[in-house]
N, C-alpha and C positions, 0 to 999 in steps of 0.2 A: 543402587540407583545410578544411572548414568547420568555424566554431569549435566547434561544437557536439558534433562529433569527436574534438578534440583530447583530455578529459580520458579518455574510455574507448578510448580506442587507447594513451594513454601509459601510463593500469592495467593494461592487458591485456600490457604486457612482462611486468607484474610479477606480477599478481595472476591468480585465475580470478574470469572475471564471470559471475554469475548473473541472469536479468533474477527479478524477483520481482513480479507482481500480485496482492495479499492477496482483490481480490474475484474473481478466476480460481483460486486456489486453494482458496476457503472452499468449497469444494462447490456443492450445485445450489441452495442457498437466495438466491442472487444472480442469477446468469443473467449471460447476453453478447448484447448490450451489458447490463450495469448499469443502473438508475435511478442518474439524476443525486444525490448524497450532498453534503451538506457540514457543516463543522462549528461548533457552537452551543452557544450557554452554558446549562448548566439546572440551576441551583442551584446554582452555584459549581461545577459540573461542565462541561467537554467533553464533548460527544457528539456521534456519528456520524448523522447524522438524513438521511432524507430531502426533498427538495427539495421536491415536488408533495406527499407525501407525510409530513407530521411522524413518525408514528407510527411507519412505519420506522427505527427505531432498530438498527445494528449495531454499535456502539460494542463491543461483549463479543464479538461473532463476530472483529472484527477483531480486538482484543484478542489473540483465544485463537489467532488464525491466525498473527499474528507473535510470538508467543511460541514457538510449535510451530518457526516458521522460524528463527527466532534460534538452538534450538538447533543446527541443521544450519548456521550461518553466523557465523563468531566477528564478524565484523564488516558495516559498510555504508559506502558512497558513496552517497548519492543526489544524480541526477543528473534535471534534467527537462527 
């Protein structure tokens, strides 16, 4: 088994695994594939910015998508 395996096959005795993709589930203002995003300081703030793009800002979509999810999910493992 490859290691990369091991930790969601050893959850999976125990737990139920959910995969969760926040920018597959924010609806159609993302798309698939996504613009490349990452994250940047602006004014002593984190934000979700885009790469090519600054002005893409999704930092509050994301926000609001894993808040929505959290309900439905007492907990996480992330795993990458």
């Amino acid at each position: 088994m490859a290691v990369t395996n091991v930790m969601p096959t050893l959850l999976a005795r125990s737990v139920n695994i959910l995969n969760f993709t926040p920018s597959a589930r924010s609806g159609d203002w993302f798309g698939i594939p996504r613009p490349a995003i990452h994250l940047v300081k602006i004014d002593n703030a984190i934000r979700c910015v885009g790469v090519k793009d600054p002005e893409l800002d999704v930092t509050d979509r994301l926000r609001d998508v894993a808040d929505q999810q959290k309900l439905a999910m007492p907990g996480y493992v992330v795993i990458f």
